[in-house]
N, C-alpha and C positions, 0 to 999 in steps of 0.2 A: 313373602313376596314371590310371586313366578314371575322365574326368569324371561326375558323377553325372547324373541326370535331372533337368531343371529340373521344376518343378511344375506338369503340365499348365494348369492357372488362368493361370500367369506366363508359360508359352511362348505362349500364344495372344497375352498382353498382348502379348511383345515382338514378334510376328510382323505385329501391325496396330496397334505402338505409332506414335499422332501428341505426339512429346514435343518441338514445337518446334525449339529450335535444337538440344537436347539428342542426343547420338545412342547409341541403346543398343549398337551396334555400334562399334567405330573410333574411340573415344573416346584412343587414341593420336594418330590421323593428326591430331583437331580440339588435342591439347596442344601438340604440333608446331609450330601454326602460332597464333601472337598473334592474325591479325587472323581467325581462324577462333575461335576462344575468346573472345574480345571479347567475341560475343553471350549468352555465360554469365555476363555479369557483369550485365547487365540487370536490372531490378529490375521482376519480373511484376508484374501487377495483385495489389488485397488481398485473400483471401477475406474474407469478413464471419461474423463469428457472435455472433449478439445477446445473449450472455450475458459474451460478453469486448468490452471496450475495448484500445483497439489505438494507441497514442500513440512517439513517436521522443522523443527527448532528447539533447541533446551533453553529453558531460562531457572536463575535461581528460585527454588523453591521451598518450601516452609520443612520438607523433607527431604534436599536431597536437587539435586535436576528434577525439573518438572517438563516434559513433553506437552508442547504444542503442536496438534498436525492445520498447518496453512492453507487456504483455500482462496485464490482470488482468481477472479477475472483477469483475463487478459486485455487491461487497458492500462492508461497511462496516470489516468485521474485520479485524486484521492477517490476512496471509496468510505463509506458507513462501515461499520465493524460491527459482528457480531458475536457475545462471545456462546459458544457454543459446548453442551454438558451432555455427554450421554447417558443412556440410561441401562438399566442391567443388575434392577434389587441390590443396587450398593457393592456388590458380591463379583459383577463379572460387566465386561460389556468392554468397549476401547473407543477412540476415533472412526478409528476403521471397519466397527460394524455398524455404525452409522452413517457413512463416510454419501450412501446416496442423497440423503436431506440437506446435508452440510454441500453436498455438489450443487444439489436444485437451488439450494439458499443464496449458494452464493453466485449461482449464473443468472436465475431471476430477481432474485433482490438486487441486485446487484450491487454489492458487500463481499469486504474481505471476513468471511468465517473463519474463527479461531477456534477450535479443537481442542478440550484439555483431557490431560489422559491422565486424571485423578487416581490416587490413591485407595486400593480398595479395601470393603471390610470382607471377613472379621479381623485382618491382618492388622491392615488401619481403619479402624471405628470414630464415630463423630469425635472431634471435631476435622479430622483430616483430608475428607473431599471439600470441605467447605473451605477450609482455609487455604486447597491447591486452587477450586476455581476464581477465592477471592484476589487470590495474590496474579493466578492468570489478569483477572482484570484492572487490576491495579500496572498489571506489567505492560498491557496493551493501551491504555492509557497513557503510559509515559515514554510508550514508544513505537508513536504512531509510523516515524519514517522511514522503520525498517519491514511495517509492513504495505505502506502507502496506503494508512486508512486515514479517518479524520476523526481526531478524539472528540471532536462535538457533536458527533452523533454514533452511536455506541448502544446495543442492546444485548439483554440475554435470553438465552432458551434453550430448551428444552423437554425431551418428556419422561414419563415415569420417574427413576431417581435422580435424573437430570432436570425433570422440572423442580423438585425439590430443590437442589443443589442451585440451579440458576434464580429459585424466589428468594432462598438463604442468601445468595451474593447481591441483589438487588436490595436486601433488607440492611447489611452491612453496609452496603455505598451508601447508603439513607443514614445511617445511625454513626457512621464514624467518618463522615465528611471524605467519601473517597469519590469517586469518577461520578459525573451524573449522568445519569441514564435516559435515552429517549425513550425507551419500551422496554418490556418483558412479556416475551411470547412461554406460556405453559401447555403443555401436551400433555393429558392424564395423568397429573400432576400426584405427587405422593408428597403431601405436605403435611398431614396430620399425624400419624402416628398411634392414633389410639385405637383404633382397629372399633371403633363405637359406632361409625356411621350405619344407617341401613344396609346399603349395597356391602361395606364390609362384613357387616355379621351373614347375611341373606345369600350374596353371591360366592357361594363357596365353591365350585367346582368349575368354573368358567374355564373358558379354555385361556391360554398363554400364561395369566397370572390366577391362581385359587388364592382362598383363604389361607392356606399350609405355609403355601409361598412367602406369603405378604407379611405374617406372623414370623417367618424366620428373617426376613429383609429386615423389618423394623429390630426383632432385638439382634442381629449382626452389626447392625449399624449404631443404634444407640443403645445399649445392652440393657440400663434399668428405666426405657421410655422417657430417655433424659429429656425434660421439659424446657430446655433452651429453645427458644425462636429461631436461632440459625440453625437448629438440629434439624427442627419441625415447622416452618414458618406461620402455619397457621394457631399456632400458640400466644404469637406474639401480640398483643394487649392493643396496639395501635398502630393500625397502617395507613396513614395516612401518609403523604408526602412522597408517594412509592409511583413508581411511573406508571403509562397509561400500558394495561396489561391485557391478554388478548389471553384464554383459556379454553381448553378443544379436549370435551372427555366424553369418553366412550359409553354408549347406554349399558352393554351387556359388562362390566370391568367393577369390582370390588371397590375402587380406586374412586370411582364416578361421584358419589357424595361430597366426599373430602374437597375437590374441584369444583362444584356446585357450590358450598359452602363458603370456600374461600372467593369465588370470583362476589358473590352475594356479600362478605365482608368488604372485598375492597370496593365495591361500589357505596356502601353505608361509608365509607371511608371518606369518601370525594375522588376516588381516583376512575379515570375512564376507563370501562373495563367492557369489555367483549366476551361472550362466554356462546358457544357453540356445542351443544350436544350430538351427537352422530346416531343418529340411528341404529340398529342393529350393527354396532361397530364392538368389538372385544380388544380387549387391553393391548397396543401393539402393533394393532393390523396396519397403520400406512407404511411401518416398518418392515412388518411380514410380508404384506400384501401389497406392495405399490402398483401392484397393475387392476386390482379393482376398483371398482369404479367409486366405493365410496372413499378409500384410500388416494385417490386422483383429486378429486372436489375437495377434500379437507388438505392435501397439500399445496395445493392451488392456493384454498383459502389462508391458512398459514402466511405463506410468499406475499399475499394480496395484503395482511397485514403486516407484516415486517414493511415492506416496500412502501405505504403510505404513511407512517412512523418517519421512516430514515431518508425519503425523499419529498420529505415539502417543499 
């Protein structure tokens, strides 16, 4: 398969991107190596935006204190809650280097975004971000008034290993009677795990995420391609009864099929599903790249589905 054209806007980005430690190339060689990845775990500076407050909190956790970083509006009213998973190959990422989507999210949705600073592998391996972002939503649930959200409307999302993490914790509220969910937004979602789809065997050099990468994500995370559905959620035999899900995966990304595949299950499912391909978009970009234009329309689009979900 030839690979597609990135989008001119996003090749110029990656061709005189300064993203720090981050490397939009070679992002195998930095998972490779611990003290090479180290610097991904870093906790950047905050952005500020004067219409959200931006606060941390501990709650018991299945390991330990689990960190929530808070995000609400500045109003009085209850608000929608969304719990919210970052992403970063299981391996590296926090709150705070997503902290811009979680700000948009929660000034245009207009929703208290929940922030969970999960557990990372190889350190902690499946089952451990799963059970910190489940127990995050089992916590925000039962205790709406500390953060003035309204437990009857409640979604999660995420993208890359956070959309995994966030279909795993929607699959869990379905299966063990826990919170029920108004939606589940996924962003180039890493749900599969067997590295089988086209674009994963085909797209091996792509910029942000390769095949190298994607191959050390998966066994860091689940080490012998442990076939559990909250590992991997597109394993799981029957999704039905699963909220109406919204899915956003990039053409040029390894990742792309796995996202395809699953938004195409849960619609044979019965569940209302949304699924948006991007154009010459590469694994990552509205997070690298928020200022182009196709990273603008797809976060836009994002917001426009969260907000019609959580405000009927």
């Amino acid at each position: 398969m030839p690979v597609p054209a990135v989008d001119p806007e996003v090749q110029t980005l990656l061709d005189t991107a300064d993203t720090g430690v981050f490397p939009v190339y070679g992002l195998d060689e930095v998972l490779a190596d611990p003290q090479r990845y180290a610097p991904l775990r870093t906790r950047p500076g905050t952005p500020v935006d004067d219409q959200v407050t931006v606060r941390d909190l501990d709650i018991p956790g299945p390991g330990g204190q689990l960190r929530l970083r808070v995000y609400r509006p500045d109003t009085p009213e209850d608000l929608p809650m969304i719990l919210y998973v970052h992403g970063g190959a299981f391996t590296y990422g926090s709150p705070e280097a997503e902290e811009g989507r979680s700000l948009r999210y929660a000034r245009d949705v207009r929703a208290v975004v929940v922030s969970v600073d999960y557990r990372l592998a190889p350190e902690h391996p499946y089952p451990a971000a799963a059970d910190d972002a489940y127990a995050a939503l089992t916590w925000i649930a039962a205790n709406p008034a500390e953060l003035g959200g309204d437990p009857g409307r409640i979604a999660v999302a995420g993208g890359s290993a956070g959309g995994n993490i966030a279909a795993s914790t929607a699959l869990r509220a379905r299966d063990q009677a826990g919170p029920r969910l108004l939606f589940q937004s996924l962003t180039y979602p890493s749900v599969d795990g067997s590295l089988t789809t086209t674009s994963a065997r085909e797209f091996t050099d792509t910029p942000v995420l390769n095949r190298g990468a994607l191959e050390l994500a998966v066994r860091y995370y689940a080490k012998d391609g442990h076939a559990d559905p909250y590992a991997f959620p597109s394993r799981a035999a029957d999704l039905s009864g699963l909220p109406p899900t919204y899915i956003a995966v990039a053409e040029i990304d390894p990742l792309r099929d796995e996202g395809l595949d699953y938004a195409a299950r849960l619609s044979a499912a019965g569940v209302t599903t949304e699924l948006v391909q991007v154009p010459g978009a590469v694994h990552g970009f509205d997070l690298l790249f928020p200022q182009a234009r196709i990273s603008e329309r797809n976060l836009a689009d994002q917001v426009r589905a969260l907000r019609e979900a959580l405000h009927r």
